[in-house]
C-alpha positions as CSV (number, residue, x, y, z in Angstrom):
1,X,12.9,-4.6,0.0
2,X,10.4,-4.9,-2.7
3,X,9.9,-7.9,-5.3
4,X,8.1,-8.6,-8.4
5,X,6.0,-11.2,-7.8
6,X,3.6,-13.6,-10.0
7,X,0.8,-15.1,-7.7
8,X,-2.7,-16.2,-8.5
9,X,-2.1,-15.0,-12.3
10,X,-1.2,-11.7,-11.2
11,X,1.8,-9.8,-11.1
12,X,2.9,-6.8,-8.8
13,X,5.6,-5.5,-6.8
14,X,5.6,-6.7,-3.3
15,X,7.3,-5.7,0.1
16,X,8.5,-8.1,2.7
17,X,6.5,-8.7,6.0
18,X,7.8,-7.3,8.9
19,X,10.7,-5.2,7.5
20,X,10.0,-1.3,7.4
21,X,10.5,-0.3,3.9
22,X,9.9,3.7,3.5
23,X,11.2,6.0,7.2
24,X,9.5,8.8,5.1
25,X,6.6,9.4,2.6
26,X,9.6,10.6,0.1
27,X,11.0,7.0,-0.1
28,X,7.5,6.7,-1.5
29,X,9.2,7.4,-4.8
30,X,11.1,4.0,-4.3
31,X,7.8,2.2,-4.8
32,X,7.2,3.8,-7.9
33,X,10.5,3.1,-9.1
34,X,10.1,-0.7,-8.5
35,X,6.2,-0.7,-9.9
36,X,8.1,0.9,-13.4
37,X,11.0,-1.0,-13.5
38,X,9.2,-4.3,-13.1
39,X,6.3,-3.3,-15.8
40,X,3.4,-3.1,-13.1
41,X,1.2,-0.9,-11.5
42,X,0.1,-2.5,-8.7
43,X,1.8,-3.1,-5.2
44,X,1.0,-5.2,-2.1
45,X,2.8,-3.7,1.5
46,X,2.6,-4.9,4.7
47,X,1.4,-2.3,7.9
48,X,5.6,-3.2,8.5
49,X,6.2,-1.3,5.3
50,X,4.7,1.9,5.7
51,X,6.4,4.8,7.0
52,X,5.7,5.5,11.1
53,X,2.9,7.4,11.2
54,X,1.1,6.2,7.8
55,X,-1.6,4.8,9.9
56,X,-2.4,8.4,11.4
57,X,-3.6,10.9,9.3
58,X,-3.0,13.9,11.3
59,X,0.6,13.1,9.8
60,X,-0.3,13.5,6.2
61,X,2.3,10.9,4.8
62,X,-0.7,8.4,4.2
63,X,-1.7,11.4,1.9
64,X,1.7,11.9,0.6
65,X,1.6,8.8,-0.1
66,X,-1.2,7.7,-1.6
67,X,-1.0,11.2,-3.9
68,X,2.2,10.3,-5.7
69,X,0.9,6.7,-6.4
70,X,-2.4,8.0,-7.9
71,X,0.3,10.7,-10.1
72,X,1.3,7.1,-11.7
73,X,-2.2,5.1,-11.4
74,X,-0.3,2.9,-8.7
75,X,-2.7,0.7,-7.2
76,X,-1.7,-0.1,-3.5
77,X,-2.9,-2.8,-1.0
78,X,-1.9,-2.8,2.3
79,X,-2.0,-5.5,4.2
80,X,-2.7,-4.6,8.5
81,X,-3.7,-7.9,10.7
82,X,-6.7,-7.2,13.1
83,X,-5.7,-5.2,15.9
84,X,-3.7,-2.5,13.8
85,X,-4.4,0.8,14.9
86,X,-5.5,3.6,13.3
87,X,-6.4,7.2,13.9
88,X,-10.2,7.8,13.6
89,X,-9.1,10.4,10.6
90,X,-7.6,7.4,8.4
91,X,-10.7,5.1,9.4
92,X,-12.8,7.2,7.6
93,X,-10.2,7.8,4.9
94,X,-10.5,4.1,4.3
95,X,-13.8,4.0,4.1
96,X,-13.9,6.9,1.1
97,X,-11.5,4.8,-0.3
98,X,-13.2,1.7,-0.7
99,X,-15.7,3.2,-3.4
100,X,-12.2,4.0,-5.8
101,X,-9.9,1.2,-7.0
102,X,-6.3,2.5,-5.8
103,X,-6.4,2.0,-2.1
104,X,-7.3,-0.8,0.1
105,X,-6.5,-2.0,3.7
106,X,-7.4,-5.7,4.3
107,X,-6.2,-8.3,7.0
108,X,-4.9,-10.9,5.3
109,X,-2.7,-11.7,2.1
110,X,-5.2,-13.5,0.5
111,X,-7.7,-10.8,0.9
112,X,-4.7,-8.4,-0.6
113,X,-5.0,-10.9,-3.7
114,X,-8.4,-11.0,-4.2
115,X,-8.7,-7.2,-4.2
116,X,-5.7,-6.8,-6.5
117,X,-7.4,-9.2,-9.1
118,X,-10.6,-7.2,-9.3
């Protein structure tokens, strides 16, 4: 489930921790839906959102993904506690990423926040 919400002066569509939100990188499309109908472009998920093998690259939906939010200028935090694992392949995606503005894995909500208000 996704929700607009308005935190720290900002406003952006939000999923629920620990309930899966997209099975597939299609229900990707979902997200965008919900960043549109609620006048936002930015979006804060929880590791629990993503689809099953986001978190390994080998699988390409974290590149499905992240493609068809960058189609619409979606920004998207995601928001993994320590111990979250990844595939060496998306570590080194996420550290590419960090130099652009539309991707971002942190560990904490806050953190998720702070990056959305830059």
């Amino acid at each position: 489930m996704l929700t607009l919400t308005n935190d720290a002066d900002l406003t952006f569509v939000e999923g629920t921790p620990d309930v899966p939100l997209m099975a597939t990188a299609d229900e990707a499309s979902g997200v965008i839906e919900a960043c549109f109908s609620h006048g936002t472009r930015d979006v804060l998920l929880y590791a629990t959102n993503m689809t099953p093998g986001f978190f390994d690259l080998s699988s390409r939906e974290a590149g499905t993904i992240l493609q068809r939010l960058r189609n619409y200028g979606i920004r998207l935090v995601v928001v993994c506690p320590p111990g979250t694992r990844f595939s060496s392949r998306f570590g080194e995606m996420v550290a590419e990423e960090r130099q652009g503005r539309l991707f971002a894995i942190v560990e904490t909500r806050d953190a998720a926040l702070e990056w959305l208000g830059r």
